[in-house]
N, C-alpha and C positions, 0 to 999 in steps of 0.2 A: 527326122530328129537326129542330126548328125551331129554328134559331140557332147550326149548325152552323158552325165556319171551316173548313169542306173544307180549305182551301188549306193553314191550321194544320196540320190534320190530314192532310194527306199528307207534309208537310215534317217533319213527326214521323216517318211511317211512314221515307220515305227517310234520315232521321238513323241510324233503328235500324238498318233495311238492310245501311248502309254499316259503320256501327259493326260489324254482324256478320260484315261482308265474303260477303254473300249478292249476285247477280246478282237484276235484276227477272225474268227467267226462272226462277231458282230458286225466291224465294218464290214467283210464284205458282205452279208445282208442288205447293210443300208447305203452303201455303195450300189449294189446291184451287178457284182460281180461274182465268179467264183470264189473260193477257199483258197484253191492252191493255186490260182492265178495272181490273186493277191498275194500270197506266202513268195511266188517268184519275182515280183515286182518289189518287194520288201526286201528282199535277198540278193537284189539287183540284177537278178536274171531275163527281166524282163522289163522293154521300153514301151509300157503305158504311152495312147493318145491322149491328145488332147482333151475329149471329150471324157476317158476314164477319168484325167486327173481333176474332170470339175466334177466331178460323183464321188470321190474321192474328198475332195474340200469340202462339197456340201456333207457328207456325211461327218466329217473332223469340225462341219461347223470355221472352218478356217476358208480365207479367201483363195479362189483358184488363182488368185498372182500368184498366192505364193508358192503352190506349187509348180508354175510356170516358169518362178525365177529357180525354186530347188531345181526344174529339167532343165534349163537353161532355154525355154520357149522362149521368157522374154527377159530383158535386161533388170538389173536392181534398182528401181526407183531410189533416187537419192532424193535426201531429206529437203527441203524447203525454206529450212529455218532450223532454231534452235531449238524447239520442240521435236520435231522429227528427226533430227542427228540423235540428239539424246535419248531417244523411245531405240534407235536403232543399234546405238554403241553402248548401251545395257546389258552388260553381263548377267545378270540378276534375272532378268526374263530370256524365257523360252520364244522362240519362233512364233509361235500364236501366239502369243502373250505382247508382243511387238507388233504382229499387227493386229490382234482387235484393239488394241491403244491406237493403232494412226487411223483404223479405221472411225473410231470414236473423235478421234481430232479431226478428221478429214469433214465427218458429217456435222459437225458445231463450226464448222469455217464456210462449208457452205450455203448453211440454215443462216447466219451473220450476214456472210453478202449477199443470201435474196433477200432478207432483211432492210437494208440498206437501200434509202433512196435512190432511186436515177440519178447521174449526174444533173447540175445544175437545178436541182430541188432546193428547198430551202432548207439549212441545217435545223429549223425549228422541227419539237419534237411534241408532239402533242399527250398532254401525262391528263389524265384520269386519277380523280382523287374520289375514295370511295369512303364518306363517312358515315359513322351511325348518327340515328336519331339523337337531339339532346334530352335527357333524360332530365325532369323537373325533379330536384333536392323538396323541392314544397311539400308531395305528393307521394304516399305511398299506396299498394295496394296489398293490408293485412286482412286476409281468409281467415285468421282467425276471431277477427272482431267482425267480419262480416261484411265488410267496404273501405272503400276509400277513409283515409283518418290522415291526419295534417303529421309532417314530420317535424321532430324538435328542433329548434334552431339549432345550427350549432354554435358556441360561445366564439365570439368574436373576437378577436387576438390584443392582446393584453398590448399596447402604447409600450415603448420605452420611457425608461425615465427618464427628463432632462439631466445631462452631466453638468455636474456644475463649473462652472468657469472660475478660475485660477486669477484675483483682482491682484 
């Protein structure tokens, strides 16, 4: 891991931490690392594997890209579109906060295109109409007369008047 900014990248790790209102006792717990191992990697004294920084994510609940792009493991995925530049040049959000948004947009683009017919299918869309039963105005059923009894007409709508015409 040559060319790492430890220091970057624990000032990260403690960003998300806090954001997640996690104790250094608890993640490393749920990390499954030590105390003061962790406390040196946060301090940037020390250059975390690969393998810590995804015990590391899965505990923060955050993707290990992105810890990968905090160590410089792997490059910064750029955006795809106007949705992802925007999720990413938001001051307003935090680090996670940036990616469970692209991760949420990532997985509704791909649920779309498996979605979406094979080329050369028909654009026809087959729609499902779900109605209820029609319910008889004639009929009702009052429990407290004891059965079925006819319902009232209801008054049938009053004709306009003829206007009269202007000879």
């Amino acid at each position: 891991m040559v060319g790492i900014d430890v220091r970057h990248l624990g000032d990260f790790i403690r960003e998300q931490r806090s954001a997640s209102d996690i104790s250094l006792r608890q993640l490393a717990k749920l990390a499954g690392v030590s105390n003061p191992y962790l406390s040196q990697i946060e301090r940037g004294l020390r250059k975390p594997s690969a393998e810590i920084l995804q015990q590391i994510a899965k505990a923060l609940r955050i993707s290990a890209e992105a810890l990968y792009v905090q160590a410089g493991i792997l490059e910064q995925r750029e955006g795809s579109g106007a949705v992802p530049d925007a999720v990413l040049s938001d001051e307003g959000l935090n680090e996670r906060q940036k990616q469970v948004l692209l991760e949420i947009y990532d997985s509704f683009r791909k649920e779309n295109a498996a979605a979406q017919p094979p080329a050369g299918d028909s654009d026809e869309v087959a729609v499902t109409v779900v109605t209820a039963e029609p319910v008889s105005a004639a009929t009702t059923h009052d429990k407290r007369a004891g059965g079925t009894r006819r319902a009232p007409k209801a008054p049938a709508p009053k004709a306009a008047a003829p206007k009269e015409r202007d000879a």
